[in-house]
C-alpha positions as CSV (number, residue, x, y, z in Angstrom):
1,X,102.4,86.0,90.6
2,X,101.8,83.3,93.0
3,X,99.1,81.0,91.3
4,X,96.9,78.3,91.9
5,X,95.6,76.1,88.9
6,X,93.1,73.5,89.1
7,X,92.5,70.5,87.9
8,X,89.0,68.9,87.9
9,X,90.1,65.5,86.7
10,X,86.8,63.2,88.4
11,X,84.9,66.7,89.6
12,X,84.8,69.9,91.9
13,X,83.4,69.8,95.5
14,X,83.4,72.0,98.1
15,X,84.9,69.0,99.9
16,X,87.6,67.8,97.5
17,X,88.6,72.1,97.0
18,X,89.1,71.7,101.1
19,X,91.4,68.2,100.7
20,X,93.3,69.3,97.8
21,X,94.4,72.3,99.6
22,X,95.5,70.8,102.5
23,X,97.4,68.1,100.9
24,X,99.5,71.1,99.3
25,X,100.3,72.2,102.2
26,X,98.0,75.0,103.6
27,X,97.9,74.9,107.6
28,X,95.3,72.8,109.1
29,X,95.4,75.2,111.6
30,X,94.3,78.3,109.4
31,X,91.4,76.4,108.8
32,X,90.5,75.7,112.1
33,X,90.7,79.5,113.3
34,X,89.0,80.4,110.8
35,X,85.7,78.6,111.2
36,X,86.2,79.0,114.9
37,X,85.6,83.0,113.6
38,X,82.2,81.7,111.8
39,X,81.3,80.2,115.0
40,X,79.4,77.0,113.5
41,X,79.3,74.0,115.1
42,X,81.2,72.0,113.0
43,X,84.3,69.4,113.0
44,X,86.7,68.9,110.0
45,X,87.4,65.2,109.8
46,X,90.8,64.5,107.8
47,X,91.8,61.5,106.5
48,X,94.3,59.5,103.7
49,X,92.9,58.5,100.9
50,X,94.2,56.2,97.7
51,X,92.5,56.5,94.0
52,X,93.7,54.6,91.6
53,X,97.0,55.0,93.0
54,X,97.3,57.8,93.6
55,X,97.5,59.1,97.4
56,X,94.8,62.3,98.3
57,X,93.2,63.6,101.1
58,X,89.4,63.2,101.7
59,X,87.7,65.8,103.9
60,X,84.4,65.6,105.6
61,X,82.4,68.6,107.5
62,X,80.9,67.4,110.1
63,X,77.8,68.8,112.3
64,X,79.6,68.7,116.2
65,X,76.5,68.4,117.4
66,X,75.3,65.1,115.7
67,X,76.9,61.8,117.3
68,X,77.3,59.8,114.3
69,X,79.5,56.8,113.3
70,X,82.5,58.1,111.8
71,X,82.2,55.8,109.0
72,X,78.2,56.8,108.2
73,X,79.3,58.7,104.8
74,X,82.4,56.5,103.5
75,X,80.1,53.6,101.4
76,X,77.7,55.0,99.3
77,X,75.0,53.0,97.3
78,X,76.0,53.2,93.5
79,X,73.0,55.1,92.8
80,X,74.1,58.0,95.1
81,X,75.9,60.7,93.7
82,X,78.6,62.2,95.8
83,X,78.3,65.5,97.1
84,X,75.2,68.4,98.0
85,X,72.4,65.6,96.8
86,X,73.8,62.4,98.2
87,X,72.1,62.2,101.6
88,X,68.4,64.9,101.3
89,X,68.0,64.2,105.1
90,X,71.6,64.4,106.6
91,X,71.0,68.3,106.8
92,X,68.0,70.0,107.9
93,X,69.8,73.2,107.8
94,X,68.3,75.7,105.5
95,X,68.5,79.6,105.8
96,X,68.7,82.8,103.5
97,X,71.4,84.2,101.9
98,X,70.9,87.3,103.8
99,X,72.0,84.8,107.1
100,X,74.8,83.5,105.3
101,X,76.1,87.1,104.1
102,X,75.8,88.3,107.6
103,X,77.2,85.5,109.1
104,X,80.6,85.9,106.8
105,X,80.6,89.6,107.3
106,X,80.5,89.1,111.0
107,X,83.9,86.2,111.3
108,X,85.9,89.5,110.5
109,X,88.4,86.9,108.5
110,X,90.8,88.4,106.0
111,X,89.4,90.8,103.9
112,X,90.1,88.6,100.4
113,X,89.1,85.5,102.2
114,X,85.6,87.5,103.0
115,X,85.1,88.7,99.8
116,X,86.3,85.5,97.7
117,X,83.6,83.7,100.1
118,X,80.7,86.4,99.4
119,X,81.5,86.1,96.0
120,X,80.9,82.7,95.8
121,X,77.8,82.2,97.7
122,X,76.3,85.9,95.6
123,X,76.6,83.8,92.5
124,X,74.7,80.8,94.1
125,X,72.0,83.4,95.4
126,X,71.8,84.5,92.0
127,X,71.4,81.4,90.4
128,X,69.1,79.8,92.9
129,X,67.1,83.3,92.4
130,X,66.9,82.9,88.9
131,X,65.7,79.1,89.1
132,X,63.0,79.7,91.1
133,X,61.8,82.9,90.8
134,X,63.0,84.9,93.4
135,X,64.1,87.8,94.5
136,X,68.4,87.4,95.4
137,X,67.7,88.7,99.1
138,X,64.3,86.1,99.2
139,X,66.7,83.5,98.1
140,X,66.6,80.2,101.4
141,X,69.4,77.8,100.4
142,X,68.4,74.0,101.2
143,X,71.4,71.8,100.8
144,X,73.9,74.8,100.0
145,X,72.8,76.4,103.0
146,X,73.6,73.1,104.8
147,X,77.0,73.8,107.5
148,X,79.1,71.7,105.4
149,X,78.8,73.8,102.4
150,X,79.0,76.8,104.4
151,X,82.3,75.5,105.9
152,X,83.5,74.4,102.5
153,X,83.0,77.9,100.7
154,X,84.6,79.7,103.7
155,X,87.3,77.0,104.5
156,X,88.5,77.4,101.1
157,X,88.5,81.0,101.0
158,X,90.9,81.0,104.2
159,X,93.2,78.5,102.9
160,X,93.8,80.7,99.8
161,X,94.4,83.7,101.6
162,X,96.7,81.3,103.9
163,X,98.6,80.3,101.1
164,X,99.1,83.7,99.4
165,X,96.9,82.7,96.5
166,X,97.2,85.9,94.2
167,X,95.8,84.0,90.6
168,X,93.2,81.0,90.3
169,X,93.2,79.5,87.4
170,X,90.6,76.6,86.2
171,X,90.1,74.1,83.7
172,X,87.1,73.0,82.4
173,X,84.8,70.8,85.1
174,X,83.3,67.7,84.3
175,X,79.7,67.6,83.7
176,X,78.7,64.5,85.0
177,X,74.2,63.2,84.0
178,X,71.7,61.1,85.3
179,X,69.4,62.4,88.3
180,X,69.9,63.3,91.9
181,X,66.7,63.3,95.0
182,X,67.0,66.9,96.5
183,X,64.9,69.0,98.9
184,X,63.0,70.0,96.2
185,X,62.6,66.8,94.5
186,X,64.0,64.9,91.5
187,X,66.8,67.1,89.7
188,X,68.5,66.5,86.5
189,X,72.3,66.8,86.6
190,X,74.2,68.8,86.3
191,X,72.1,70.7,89.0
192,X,70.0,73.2,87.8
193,X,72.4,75.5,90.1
194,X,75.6,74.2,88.8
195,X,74.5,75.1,84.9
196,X,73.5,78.7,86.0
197,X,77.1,79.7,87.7
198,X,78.8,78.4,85.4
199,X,77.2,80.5,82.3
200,X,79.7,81.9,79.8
201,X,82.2,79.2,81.2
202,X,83.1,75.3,79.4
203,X,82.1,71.8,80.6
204,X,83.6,69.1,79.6
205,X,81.1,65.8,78.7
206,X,82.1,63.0,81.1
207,X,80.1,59.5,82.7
208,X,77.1,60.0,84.8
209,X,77.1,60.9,88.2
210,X,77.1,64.5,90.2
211,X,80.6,65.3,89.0
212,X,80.5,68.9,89.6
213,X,78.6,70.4,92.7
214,X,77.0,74.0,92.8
215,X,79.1,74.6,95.6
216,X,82.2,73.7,93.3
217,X,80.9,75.3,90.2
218,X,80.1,78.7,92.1
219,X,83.8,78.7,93.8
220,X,85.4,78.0,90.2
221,X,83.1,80.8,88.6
222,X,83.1,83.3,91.7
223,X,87.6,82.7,91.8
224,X,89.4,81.2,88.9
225,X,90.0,82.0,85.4
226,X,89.2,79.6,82.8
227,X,92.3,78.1,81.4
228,X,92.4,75.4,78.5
229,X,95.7,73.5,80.1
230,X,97.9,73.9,83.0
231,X,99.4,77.5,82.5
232,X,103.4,78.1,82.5
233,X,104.3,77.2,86.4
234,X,107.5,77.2,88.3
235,X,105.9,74.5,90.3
236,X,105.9,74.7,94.3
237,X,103.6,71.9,95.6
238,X,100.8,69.9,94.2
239,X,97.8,68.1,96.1
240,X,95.1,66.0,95.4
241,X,91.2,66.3,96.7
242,X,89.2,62.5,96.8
243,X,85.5,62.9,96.2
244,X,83.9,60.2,98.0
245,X,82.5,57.9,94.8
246,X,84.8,56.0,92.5
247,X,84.0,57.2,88.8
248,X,84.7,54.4,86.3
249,X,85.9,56.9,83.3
250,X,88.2,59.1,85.7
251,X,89.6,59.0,89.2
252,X,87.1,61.4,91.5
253,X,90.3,63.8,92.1
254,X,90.4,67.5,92.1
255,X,94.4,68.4,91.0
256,X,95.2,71.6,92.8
257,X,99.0,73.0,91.4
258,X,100.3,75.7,93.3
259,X,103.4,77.9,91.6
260,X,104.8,81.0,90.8
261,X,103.6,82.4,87.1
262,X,105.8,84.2,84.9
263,X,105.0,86.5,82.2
264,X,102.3,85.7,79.9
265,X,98.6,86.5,78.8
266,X,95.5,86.2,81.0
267,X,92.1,86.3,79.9
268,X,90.2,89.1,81.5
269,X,86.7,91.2,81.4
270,X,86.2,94.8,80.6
271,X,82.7,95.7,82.3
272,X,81.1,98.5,80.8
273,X,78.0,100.8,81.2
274,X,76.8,104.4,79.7
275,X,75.5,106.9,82.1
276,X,73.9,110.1,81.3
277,X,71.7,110.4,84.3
278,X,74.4,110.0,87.7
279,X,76.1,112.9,89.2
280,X,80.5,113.0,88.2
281,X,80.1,113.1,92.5
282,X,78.7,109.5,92.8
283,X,80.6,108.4,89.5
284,X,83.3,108.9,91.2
285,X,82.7,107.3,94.5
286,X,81.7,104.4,92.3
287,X,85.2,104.3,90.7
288,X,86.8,103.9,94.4
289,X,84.2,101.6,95.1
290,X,84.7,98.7,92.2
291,X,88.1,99.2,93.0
292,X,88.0,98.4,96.5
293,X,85.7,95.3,95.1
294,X,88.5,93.7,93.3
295,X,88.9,95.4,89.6
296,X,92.0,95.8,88.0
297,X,91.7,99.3,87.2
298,X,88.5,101.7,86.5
299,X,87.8,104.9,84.0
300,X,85.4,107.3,83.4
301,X,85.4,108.6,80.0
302,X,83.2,111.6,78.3
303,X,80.9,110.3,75.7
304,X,77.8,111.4,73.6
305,X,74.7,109.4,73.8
306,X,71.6,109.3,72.0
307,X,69.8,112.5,71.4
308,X,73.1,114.3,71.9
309,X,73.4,113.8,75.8
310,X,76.6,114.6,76.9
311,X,77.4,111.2,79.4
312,X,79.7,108.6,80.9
313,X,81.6,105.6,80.3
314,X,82.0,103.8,83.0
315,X,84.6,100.9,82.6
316,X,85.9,98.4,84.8
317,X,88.8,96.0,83.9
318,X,88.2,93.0,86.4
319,X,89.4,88.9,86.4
320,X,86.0,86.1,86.3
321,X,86.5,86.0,89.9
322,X,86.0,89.5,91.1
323,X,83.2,89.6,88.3
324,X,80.5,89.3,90.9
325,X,81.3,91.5,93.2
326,X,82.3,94.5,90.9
327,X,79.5,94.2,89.3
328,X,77.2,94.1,92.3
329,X,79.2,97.3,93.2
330,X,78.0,98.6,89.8
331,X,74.4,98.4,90.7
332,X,74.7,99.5,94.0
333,X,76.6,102.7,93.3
334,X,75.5,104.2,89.9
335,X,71.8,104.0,88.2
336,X,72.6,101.8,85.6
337,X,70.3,99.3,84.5
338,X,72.5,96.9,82.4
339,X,76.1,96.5,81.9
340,X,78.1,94.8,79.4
341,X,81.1,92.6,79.3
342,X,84.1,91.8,76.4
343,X,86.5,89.2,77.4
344,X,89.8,90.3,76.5
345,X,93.5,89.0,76.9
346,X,96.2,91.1,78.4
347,X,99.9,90.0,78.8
348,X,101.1,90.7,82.3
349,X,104.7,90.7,83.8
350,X,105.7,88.8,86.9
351,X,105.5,91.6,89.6
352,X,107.9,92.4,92.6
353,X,108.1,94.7,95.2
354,X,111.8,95.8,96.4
355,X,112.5,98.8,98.9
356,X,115.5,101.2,98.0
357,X,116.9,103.7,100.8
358,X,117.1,107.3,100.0
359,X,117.3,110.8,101.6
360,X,113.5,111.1,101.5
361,X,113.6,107.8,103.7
362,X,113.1,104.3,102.2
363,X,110.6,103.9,99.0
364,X,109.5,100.2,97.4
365,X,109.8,99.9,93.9
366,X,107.4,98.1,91.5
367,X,109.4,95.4,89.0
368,X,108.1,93.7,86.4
369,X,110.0,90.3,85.0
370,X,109.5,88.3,81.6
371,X,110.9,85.1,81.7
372,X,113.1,86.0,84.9
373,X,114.5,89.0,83.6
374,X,114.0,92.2,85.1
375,X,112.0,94.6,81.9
376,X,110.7,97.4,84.0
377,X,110.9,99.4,87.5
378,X,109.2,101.8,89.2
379,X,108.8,103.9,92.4
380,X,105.4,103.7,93.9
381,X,103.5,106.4,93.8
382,X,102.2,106.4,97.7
383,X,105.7,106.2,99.0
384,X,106.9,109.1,97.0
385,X,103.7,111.3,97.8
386,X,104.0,110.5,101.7
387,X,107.8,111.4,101.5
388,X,107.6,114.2,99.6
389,X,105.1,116.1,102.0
390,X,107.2,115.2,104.9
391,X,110.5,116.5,103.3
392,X,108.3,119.5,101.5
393,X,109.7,118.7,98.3
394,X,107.8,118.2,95.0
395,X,107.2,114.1,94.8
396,X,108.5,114.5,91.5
397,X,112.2,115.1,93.3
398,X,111.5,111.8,95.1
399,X,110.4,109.8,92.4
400,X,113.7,110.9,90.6
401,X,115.6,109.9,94.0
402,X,114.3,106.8,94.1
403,X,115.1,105.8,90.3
404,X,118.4,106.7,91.0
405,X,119.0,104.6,94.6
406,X,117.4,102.0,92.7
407,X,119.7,102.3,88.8
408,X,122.8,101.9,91.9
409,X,121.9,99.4,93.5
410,X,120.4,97.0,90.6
411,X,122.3,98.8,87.5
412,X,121.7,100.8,84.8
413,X,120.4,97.5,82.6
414,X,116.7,97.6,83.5
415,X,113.8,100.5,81.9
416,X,112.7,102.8,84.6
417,X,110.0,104.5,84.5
418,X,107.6,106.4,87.1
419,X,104.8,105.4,84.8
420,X,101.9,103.1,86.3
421,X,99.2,100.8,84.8
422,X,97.7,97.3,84.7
């Protein structure tokens, strides 16, 4: 499973997300397309950076139609934190989360790099909702609604999908103190916003300072799992995102590792609601729905419920990433009012897709590895149903075909099955 882990060694930016990424090695050009597609005016400025030795990139987002001095954001006063807050009057920008939804929805960019980017800015909406009384939809973003934030969420988003990102992993973000001047005033930091998307995950105590934005807390919440240490990594490329202070207890890097993860245990979420009062028409379409949305795989299971109502179970097993969305899915689709979440652990095998030729035409076959060797094999399902109804044989014949094409090719040494599951 191609994975990314990250590293917030000084902090988490939108900014430093963007560098590290592209000193990894995703295209520069990806990037550019892709907020040519979100059709803001902005300009991503690129440049080499050195922190304590170590060589980064640092990445600003610049508004194209502003004519300022290249060098306007590189020296900071030490009293100005580095991020959202540093400069209250650089962006005038504000608008609603309803303008940035439908301005995502409308780039028609990947679907993964849409939905990763939705994610992200729902769990903002939510947060900034919650602070200040609000309604999600009545939700105006001030210095999150700024273009460079906007470009950082969805820059991000298509540098992952660029890269072939399948697994974020994330360890715990510096939390940083002291006070930052905002549109709204005064704030204590960790922002307000930052504490809210990041519920139910760790923060690390570090020096003072704005260490971790709510732009970088709501991408690590909306896409990454929460990881205590670097997980098991054949290691592929690793790059390094400056912020634009200098931290006396840490280098301002963001450590992005990107590698190929074998076997091993991930920490996951089982969502759960009881429903007594929604049609087995709509649960259904619900079940295709969270799907779509991300989840790992859905049920619906026959319960009894208070007073003896025969009901539902509606269960979703989903990573913290798709979290978000799934659940918003939830809401939308059935009448719950509430649903609850378990973290859990599941061990997963490294997963391949090979194609074997038989007389039913060519079918892929799902493999699963621990520690490089091949445990399990099996034909998928699709491929067999499509082939079987346009040889008009049972797919049960071309399942058993396509075990067979695939116990010649790769020997008898591996356990087939025609079995699926997460």
């Amino acid at each position: 499973m191609r994975t990314l882990a990250l590293d917030p060694v000084g902090g988490i930016a939108g900014d430093m997300l963007l560098a590290a990424l592209l000193h990894l090695g995703a295209p520069r050009a990806a990037l550019d397309e892709g907020l040519r597609k979100l059709g803001l005016p902005v300009e991503i400025a690129v440049e080499t950076a050195t922190v304590n030795g170590i060589s980064a990139l640092h990445v600003e987002v610049r508004d194209a139609h502003q004519h300022e001095h290249p060098d306007q954001h590189q020296h900071q006063h030490p009293d100005q934190h580095q991020h959202e807050h540093q400069h209250p009057d650089q962006h005038q920008h504000h608008r609603a989360y309803r303008d940035i939804r439908a301005l995502i929805d409308a780039a028609q960019l990947p679907p993964r790099a849409t939905r990763r980017a939705q994610d992200a800015f729902l769990l903002l909406a939510r947060a900034e909702g919650k602070i200040h009384s609000v309604e999600v939809e009545a939700v105006e973003f001030h210095e999150v609604g700024a273009l460079d934030s906007i470009a950082d969420v969805v820059g991000a988003a298509i540098l992952l999908e660029a890269l072939g990102v399948d697994r974020i992993v994330a360890l715990a973000p510096p939390s940083g103190g002291g006070t930052a001047r905002t549109a709204h005033g005064l704030i204590p930091l960790p922002a307000p916003a930052t504490l809210e998307v990041l519920r139910g995950r760790t923060m690390r105590p570090s020096g003072p300072g704005e260490r971790t934005t709510p732009t970088g807390a709501a991408m690590l919440a909306a896409w990454s799992e929460e990881a205590p240490a670097l997980p098991s990594l054949t290691i592929e490329a690793v790059g390094y995102g400056a912020g634009t202070k200098r931290w006396d207890d840490a280098p301002n890097l963001l450590r992005a590792v990107l590698g190929e993860a074998d076997a091993g245990l991930e920490r996951v979420l089982v969502l759960e609601t009881n429903l007594d009062d929604l049609s087995p028409q709509l649960a259904a379409v619900a079940l295709e729905k969270v799907l779509a949305a991300g989840a790992l795989d859905a049920w619906i299971a026959p319960v009894t419920m208070k007073k003896g109502r025969p009901g539902h179970l509606f269960g979703v097993l989903c990573t913290e990433a798709s979290r978000a969305g799934v659940e918003a899915v939830v809401f939308r689709e059935t009448s719950t009012l509430g649903i609850r979440a378990t973290y859990v652990s599941r061990t997963v095998l490294t997963r391949e897709l090979v194609s074997v030729q038989t007389e039913y035409g060519p079918i892929r076959m799902k493999l699963g590895r621990a520690q490089g060797q091949l445990v399990n094999a099996q034909p998928e399902f699709d491929d067999c149903r499509q082939a079987a109804e346009r040889s008009g044989v049972p797919v049960k014949e071309v399942q058993a075909a396509a075990l067979s094409a695939f116990r010649r090719a790769w020997g008898p040494t591996v356990e087939c099955s025609s079995r699926g599951g997460p």
